[in-house]
C-alpha positions as CSV (number, residue, x, y, z in Angstrom):
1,X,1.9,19.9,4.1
2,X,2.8,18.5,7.4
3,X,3.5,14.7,7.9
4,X,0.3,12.5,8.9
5,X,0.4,10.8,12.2
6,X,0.8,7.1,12.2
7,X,-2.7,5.5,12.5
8,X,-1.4,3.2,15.4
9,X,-0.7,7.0,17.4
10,X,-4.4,8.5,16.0
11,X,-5.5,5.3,17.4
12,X,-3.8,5.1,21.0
13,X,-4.7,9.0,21.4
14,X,-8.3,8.3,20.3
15,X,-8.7,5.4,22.9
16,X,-7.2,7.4,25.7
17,X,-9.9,10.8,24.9
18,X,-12.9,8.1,24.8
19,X,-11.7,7.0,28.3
20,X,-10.4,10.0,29.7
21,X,-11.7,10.7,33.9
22,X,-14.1,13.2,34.8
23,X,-12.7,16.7,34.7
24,X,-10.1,16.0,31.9
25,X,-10.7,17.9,28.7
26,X,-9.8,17.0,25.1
27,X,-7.8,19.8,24.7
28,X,-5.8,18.9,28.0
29,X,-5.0,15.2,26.2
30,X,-4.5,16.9,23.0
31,X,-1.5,19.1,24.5
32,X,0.1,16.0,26.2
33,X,0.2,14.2,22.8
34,X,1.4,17.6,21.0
35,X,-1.6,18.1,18.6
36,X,-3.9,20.3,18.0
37,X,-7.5,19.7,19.5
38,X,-9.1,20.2,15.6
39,X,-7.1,16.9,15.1
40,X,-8.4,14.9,17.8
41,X,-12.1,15.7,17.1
42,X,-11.8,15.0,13.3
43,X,-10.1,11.6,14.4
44,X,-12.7,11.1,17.4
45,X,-15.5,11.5,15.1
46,X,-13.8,9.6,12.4
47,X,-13.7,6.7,14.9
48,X,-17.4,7.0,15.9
49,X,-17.9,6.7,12.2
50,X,-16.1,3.5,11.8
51,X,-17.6,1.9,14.8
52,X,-20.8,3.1,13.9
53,X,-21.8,5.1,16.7
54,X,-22.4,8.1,14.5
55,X,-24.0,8.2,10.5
56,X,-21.2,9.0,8.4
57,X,-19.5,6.8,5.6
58,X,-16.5,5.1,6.6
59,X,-13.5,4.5,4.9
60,X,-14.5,1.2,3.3
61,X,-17.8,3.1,1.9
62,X,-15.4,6.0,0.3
63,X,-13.1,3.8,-1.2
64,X,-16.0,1.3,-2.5
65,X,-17.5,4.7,-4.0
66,X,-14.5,6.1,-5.2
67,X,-13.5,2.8,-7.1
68,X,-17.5,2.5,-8.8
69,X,-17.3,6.2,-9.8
70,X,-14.2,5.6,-11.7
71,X,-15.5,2.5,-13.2
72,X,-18.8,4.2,-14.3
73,X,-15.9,7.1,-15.9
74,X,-14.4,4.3,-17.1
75,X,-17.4,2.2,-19.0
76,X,-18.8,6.2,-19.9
77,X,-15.5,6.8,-22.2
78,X,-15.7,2.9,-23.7
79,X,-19.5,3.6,-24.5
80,X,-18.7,6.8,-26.2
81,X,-15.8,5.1,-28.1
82,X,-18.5,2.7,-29.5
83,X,-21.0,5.1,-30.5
84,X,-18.7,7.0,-32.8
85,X,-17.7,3.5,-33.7
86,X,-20.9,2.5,-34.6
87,X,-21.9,6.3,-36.1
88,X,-18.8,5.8,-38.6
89,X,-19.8,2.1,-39.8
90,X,-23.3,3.3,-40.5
91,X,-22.4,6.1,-42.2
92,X,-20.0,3.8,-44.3
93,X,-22.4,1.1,-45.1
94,X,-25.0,3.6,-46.0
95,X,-22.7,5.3,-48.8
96,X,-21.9,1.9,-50.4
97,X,-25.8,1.1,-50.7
98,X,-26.5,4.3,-52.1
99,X,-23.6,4.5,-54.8
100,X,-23.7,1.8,-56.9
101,X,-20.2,-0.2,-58.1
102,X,-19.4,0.3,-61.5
103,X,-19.2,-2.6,-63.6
């Protein structure tokens, strides 16, 4: 997998493609910086994202969503722990109603 740019460089490369002259093409900035023009869309759009000039989630909303679905995982396993918790107590307190200690 190759290395990931440094966000300062995806940031300085972005900056110069939004303010680019007339007649300069994305792919002509994206050969100067040595990456492929894929790259610079995804981070373009990326950074329309985060400034909200485009409908997307941003990085903040994946991580927020990311860290509830792992809670929900999370309190999912802990109520399924309790059920068989509760499941096995019942069951027990049920047997010693039903058989009566000897005396």
């Amino acid at each position: 997998m190759p290395k990931p740019y440094p966000q300062e460089f995806r940031d300085d490369v972005v900056r110069v493609a939004q303010n680019r002259e007339d007649g300069v093409t994305l792919e002509q900035i994206a050969a100067d910086f040595g990456i492929h023009p894929m790259t610079l869309n995804k981070w373009i759009r990326k950074a329309d994202v985060e400034a909200g000039i485009k409908h997307g989630t941003t990085s903040a909303e994946s991580r927020e969503l990311r860290e509830a679905n792992r809670r929900v995982r999370l309190l999912e396993q802990e109520n399924e722990v309790l059920r068989r918790a509760a499941a096995y107590l019942s069951r027990r307190t049920c047997r010693e109603k039903v058989v009566p200690a000897r005396e």
